[in-house]
C-alpha positions in Angstrom: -47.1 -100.7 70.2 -50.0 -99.5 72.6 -51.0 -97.3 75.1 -49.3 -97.2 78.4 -46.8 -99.6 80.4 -48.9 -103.1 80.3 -49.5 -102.6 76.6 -46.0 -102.0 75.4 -44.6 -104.2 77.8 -47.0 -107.2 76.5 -45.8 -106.0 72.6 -42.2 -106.4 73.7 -42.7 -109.7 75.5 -44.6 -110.9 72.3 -41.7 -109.2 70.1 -44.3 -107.7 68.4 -44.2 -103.9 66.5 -46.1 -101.6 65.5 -44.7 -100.7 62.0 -47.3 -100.1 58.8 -46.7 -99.0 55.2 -47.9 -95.9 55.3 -50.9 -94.4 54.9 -50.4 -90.9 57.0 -53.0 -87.7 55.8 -52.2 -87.3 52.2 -48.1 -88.8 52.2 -47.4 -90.8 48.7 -44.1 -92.6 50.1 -43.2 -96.0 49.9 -42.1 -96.2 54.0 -43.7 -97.6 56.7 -44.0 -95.8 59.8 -45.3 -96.2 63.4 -48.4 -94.2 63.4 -50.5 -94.2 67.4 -54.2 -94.7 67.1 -57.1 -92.6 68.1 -55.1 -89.2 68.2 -57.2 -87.4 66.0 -60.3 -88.6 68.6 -58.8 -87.2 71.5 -60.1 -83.9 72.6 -58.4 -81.4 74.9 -59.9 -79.4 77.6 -62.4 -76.3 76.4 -60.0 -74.0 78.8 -56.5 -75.6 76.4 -58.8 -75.5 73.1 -56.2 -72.9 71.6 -53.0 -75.6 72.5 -55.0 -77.7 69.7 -52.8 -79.9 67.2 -51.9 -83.6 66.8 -48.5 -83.3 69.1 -50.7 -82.1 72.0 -53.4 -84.7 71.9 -50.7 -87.1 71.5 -49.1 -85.3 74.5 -52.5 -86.0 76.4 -53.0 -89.5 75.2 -49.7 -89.8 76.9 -50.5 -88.0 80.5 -53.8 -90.1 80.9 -51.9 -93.5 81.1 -50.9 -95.5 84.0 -52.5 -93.1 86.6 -49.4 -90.3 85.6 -51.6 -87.3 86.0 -53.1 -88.8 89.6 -48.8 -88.9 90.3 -48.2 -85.6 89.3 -50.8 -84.0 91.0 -49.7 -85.9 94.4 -46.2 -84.3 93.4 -47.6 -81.1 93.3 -49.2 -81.3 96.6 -46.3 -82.5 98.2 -43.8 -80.2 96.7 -46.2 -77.1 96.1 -46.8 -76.2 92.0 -43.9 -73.7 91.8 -41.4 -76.7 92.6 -42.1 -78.9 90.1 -40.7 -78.6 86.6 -41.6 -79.0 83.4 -39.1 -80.4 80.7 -40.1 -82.2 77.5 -38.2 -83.1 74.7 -39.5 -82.6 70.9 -38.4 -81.5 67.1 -41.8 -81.7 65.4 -43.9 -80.3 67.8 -47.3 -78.9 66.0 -45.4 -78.7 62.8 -48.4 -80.4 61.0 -50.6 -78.0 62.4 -48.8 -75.0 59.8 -49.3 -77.4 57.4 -53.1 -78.0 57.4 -53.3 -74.3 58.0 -51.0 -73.6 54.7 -54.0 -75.4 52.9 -56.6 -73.0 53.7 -54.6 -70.2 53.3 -56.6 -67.0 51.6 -56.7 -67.7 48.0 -56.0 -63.9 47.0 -53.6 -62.4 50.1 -52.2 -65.9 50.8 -53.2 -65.0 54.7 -53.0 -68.0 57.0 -56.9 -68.8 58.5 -57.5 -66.9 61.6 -57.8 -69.7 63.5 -54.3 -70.8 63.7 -52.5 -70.1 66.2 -48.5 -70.3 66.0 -47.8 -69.8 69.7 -49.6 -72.9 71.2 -49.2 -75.3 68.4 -46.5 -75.7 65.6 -43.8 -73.7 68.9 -41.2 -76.1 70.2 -42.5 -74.7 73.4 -45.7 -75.8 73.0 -46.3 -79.1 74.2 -44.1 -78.2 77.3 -46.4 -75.0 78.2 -49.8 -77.1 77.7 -48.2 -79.7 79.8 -47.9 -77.0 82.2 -51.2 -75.7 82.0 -52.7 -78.9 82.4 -51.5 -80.2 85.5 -51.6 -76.4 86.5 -47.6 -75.9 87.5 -45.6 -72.7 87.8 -42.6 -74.0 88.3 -39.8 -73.8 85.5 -40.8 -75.2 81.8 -38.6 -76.1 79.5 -38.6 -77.6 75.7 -35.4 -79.2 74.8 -35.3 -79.4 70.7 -32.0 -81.0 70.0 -32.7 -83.5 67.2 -33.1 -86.8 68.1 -31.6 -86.6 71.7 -34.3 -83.9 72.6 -36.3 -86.6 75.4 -33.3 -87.9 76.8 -31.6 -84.7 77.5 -34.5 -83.3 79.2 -33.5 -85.9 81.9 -30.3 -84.2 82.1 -31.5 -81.2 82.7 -34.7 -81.8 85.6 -31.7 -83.5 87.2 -29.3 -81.0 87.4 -31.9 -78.7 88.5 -33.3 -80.8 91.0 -29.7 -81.1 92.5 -29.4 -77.0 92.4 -32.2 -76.9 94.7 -34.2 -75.2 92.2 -37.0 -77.7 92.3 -38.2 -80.9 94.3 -39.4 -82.7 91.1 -40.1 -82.6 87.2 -42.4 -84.1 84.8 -39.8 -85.3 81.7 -40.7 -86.4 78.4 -40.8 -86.2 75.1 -43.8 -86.1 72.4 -43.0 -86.2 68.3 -46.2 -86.9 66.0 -45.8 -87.7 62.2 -46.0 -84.9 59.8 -45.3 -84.4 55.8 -42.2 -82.2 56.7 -40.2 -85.2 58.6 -41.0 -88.1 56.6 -40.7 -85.8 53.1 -37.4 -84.1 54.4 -35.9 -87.9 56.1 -36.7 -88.9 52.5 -34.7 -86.0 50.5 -31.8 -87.2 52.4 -31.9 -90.5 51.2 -32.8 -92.2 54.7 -36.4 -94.0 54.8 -36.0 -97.3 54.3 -39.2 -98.7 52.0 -39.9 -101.5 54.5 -40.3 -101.6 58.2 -36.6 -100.6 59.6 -33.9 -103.7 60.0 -31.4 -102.0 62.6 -27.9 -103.4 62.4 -28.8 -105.5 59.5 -26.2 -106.3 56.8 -29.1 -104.7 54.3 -30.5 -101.9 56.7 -31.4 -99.4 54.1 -32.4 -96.7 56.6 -34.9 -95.5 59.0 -38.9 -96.3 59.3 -40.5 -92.7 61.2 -42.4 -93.1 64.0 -44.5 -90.8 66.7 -45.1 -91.6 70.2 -45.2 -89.7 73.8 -43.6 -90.6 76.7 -43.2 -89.2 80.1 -41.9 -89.8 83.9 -42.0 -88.0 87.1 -38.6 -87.3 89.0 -38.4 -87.1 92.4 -35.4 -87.0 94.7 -34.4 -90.6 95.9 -36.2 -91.5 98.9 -35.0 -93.1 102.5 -38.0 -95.5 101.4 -38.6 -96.9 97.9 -40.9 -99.7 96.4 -39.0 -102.9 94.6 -40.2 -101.7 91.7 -38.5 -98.0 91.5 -36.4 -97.1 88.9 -33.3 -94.8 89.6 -31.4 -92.4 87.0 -28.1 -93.0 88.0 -26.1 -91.5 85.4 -26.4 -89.1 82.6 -23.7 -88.7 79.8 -23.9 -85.6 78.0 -21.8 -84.8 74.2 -21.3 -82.9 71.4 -19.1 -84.2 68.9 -20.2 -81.5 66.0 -18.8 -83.5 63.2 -21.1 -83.1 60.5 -24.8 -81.5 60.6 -26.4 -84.7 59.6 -24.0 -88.1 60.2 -22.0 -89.1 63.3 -18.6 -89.4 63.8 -17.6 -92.4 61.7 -15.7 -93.7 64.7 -18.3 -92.3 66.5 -16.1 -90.5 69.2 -19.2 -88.6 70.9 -21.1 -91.4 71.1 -18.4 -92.8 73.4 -17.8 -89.7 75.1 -21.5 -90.0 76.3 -21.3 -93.1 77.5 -18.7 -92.7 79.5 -20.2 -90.2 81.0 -22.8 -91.7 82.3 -20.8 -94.4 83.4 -18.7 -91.7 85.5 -21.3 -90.4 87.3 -23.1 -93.6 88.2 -20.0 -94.9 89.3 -20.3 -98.2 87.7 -17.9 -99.8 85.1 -19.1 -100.9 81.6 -18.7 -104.8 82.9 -21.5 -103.8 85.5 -24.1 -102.7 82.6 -26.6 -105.6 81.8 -28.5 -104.1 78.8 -27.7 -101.5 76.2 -30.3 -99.9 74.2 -28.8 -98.5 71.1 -30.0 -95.5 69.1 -29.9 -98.0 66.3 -31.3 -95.9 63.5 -31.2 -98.3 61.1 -28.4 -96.4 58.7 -25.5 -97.4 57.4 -23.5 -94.6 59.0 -25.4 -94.4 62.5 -25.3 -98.1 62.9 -21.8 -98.7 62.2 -20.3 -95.4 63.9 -22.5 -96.6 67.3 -21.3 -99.9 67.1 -17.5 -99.1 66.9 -18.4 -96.5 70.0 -19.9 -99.4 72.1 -17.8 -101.9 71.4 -14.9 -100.5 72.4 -16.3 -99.2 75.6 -17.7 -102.5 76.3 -16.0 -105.1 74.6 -18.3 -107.5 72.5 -20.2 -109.5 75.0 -22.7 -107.0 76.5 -26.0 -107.4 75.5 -28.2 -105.1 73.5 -30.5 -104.3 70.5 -32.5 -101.2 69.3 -35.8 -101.2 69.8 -36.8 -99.0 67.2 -37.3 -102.1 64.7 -41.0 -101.8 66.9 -41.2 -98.2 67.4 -39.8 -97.0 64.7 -37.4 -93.8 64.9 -40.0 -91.4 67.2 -37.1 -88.5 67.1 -37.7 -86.4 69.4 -39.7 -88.3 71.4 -37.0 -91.4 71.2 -35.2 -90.9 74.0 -38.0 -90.9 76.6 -39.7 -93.7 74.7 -36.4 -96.0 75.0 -36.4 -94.9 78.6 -39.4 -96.2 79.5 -38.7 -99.0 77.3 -35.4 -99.7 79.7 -37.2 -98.9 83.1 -39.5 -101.7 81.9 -36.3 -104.1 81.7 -35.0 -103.4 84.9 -38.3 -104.1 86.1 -39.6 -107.5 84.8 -36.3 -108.7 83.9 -36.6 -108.4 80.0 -33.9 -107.5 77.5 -35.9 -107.1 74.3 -34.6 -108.7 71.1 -34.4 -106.3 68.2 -37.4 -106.6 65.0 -37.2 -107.2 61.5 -33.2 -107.9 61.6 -32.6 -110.7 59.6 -28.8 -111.2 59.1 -26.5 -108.8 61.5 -23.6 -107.4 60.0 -20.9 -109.4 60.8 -18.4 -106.3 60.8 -20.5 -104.8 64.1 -18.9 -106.6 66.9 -22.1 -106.2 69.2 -23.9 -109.4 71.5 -27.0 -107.9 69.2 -30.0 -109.8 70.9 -32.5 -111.2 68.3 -34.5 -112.8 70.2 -35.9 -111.7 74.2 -33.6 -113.1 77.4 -35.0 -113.3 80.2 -32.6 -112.7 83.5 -32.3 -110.3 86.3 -31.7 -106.7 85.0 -29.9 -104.1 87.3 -28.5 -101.5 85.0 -29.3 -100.4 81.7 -27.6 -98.1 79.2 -30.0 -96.0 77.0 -28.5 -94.1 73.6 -30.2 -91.1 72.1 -27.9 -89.5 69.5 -28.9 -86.9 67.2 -28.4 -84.6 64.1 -25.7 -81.8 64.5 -23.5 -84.7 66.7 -25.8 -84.2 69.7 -25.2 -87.1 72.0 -27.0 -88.4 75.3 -26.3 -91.7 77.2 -29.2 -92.4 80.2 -28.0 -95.2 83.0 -31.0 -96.3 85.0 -30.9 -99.1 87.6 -32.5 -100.6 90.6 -33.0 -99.5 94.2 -31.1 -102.8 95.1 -29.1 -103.9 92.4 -29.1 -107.6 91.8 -32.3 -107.9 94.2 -34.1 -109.7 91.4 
């Protein structure tokens, strides 16, 4: 969709994606996917030459936008470099890396080349430790890898640190980059749709893969704040462990989640303006996260999934549809959902289509994943209803 805030939020206001058949390194599927451009141009520092890979240079693409590294380095003046965290969500994380390196392995011993290195690439905790190297923090660093909830929990868990007194502030995020071994192994289980994703479509035939990084600074709440300052007001946190790859057909965590949130932000589901659903595009996730919202919220609250644009970024989802929601509460946008054609009439949902316009003060975000891992995010205004 583009790089940084005035770039995706121009792509959202134009309801445009970024969805292409694909044509990723040497992948023969019929999908498309959302691939970024220019990552294999961008170059990391000589001193972080060994944190090398595609989800690293993506996580750098990421950390050069919208002035975040000048932020983070302000933070870490303020706060001192042992006090501000590091959590970022993933479940790729160099994974292609291993699989360039497996085709130059050592024709007789079947040795990997000497030059790849496990550690700083294909690790989950790799992009979180060469996110801490770069801005040069010492505080605690943490990679959340729980499917495709990973970015949103890391929210969850800078928060309940911050409140502990542990630290003063944390860089969140989450960073996913295409690879053979998700959009092969999405496609053993029967789930990549051949054209770009249609979520809650009567025909939606599965998901479209996508990469993408995303990433925000948290900070207690000030006496003092700008009009435009987003606040997390709520996380919902669940495990339903139904089954290792589909929700709960009523999905019961899903609802669980969102409650949650709505708990601890002290609001009531008639107070939320916008839902962002996790709107896979899949029969099962679709219908099982319909039944969850609907009969939290009834079926006038509006919402779509965004990843008809995105496409389904994984682990990087939930920090992508956080930024995505931060954006709404900001300019006033709820984004219509892409590529839907016909909704399925037996998804009670005010599914938007189309962009509204209208003042925006709290926001639900859905990030649910494999294994029945569930996250809800509430963000909001300073000043609700200010707008």
């Amino acid at each position: 969709m583009g790089r940084g805030l005035e770039q995706t939020l121009s792509a959202l206001r134009q309801h445009r994606g970024g969805l292409v058949p694909c044509a990723f390194d040497t992948v023969d599927l019929r999908t498309f996917i959302g691939e970024v451009a220019g990552v294999d141009a961008v170059k990391l520092p000589p001193q972080l030459a060994h944190f090398d890979c595609r989800n690293n240079r993506l996580a750098l693409l990421g950390l050069l936008q919208d002035d975040f590294a000048e932020a983070v380095a302000a933070a870490k003046i303020k706060y001192g470099a042992q006090r501000v965290g590091i959590f970022i969500g993933t479940s790729t994380s160099g994974i292609l890396q291993t699989e360039l390196a497996y085709r130059r392995r050592d024709p007789v011993s079947g040795a990997l080349p000497a030059d790849f290195i496990y550690g700083t690439t294909h690790n989950t905790f790799s992009v979180a430790d060469f996110t801490r190297h770069y801005f040069g923090l010492t505080g605690p660093a943490v990679a959340v890898s729980s499917a495709c909830s990973s970015s949103a929990k890391v929210f969850a868990s800078a928060r309940r640190m911050i409140a502990a007194g542990l630290i003063d502030a944390a860089v969140v995020g989450g960073v996913d980059s295409l690879c053979l071994t998700t959009l092969y192994g999405f496609n053993s289980l029967g789930l990549i749709s051949t054209q770009a994703c249609r979520p809650f479509d009567t025909a939606r035939d599965g998901i479209s893969i996508g990469e993408a990084a995303a990433f925000a600074l948290l900070e207690p709440v000030p006496e003092q704040s700008s009009a435009d300052a987003v606040l997390l007001l709520g996380v919902g946190e669940s495990s339903d462990a139904y089954h290792m790859s589909s929700p709960h057909p009523d999905g019961l965590g899903a609802r669980i989640a969102m409650q949650g949130a709505l708990k601890m932000a002290r609001l009531d589901a008639a107070d939320i303006d916008y839902i962002n659903l996790h709107g896979t595009a899949t029969q099962s996730n679709d219908a099982a996260e319909a039944k969850a919202v609907s009969a939290l919220f009834g079926p006038t609250t509006p919402c779509s999934s965004t990843k008809g644009a995105t496409g389904h970024t994984l682990g990087a989802a939930g920090a992508v549809e956080a930024v995505i929601c931060a954006l709404a509460v900001q300019h006033g946008l709820l984004p219509g959902g892409l590529n839907t054609q016909q909704l399925d009439q037996a998804l009670p949902l005010n599914y938007l289509l189309e962009n509204r316009e209208q003042p925006v003060s709290y926001v639900l975000s859905n990030s649910f994943g494999f294994g029945g891992t569930n996250c809800s995010l509430l963000l909001g205004r300073m000043n609700p209803r200010a707008n």
